[in-house]
N, C-alpha and C positions, 0 to 999 in steps of 0.2 A: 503520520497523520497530522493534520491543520486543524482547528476548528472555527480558524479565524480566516485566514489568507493565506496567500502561497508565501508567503515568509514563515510562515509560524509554524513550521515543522518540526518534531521533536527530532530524536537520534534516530540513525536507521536500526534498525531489528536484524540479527541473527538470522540465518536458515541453516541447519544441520544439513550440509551436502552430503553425508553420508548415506542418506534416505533416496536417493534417487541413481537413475543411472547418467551413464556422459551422453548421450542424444535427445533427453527429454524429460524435462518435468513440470507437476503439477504441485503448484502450492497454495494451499489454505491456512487463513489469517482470522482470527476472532480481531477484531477491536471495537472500542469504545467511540461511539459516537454523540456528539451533543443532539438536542433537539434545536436542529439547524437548517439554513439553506446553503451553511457555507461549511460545510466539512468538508476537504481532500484531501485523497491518498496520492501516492506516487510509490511505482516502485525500481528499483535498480538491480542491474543482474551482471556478471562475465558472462562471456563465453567460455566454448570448452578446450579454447586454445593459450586463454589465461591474458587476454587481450583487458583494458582497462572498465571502469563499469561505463556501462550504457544506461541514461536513464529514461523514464516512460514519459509521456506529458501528466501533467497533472487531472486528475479524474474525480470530478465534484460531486458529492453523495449530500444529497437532500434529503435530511430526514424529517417529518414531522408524524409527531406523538401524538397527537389529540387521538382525543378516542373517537371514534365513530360513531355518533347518533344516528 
């Protein structure tokens, strides 16, 4: 995750492959978002042939806090 710009990424995160099978899975991520226009993710994955990682484009989450009147 960025909160800034696409440089500002921290480490990539772990996924226990153990939880899934070899043709297909689903994963879910809690993270911490600023109250931003400029937070993005990106994520990286292998294949199931152990080919090198592949990564996604980068995907901008806009969040804003205000409360609603």
């Amino acid at each position: 995750i960025s909160h800034a710009n696409l440089s500002g990424y921290g480490d990539w995160q772990s996924w226990d492959s153990s939880t899934g099978d070899s043709q297909e899975i689903s994963v879910s991520q809690l993270m911490a978002m600023g109250d931003s226009p400029y937070n993005f993710v990106q994520w990286r994955a292998k294949d199931i042939a152990g080919n090198g990682y592949t990564t996604s484009p980068h995907y901008r989450v806009r969040v804003d806090a205000t409360p609603i009147s």
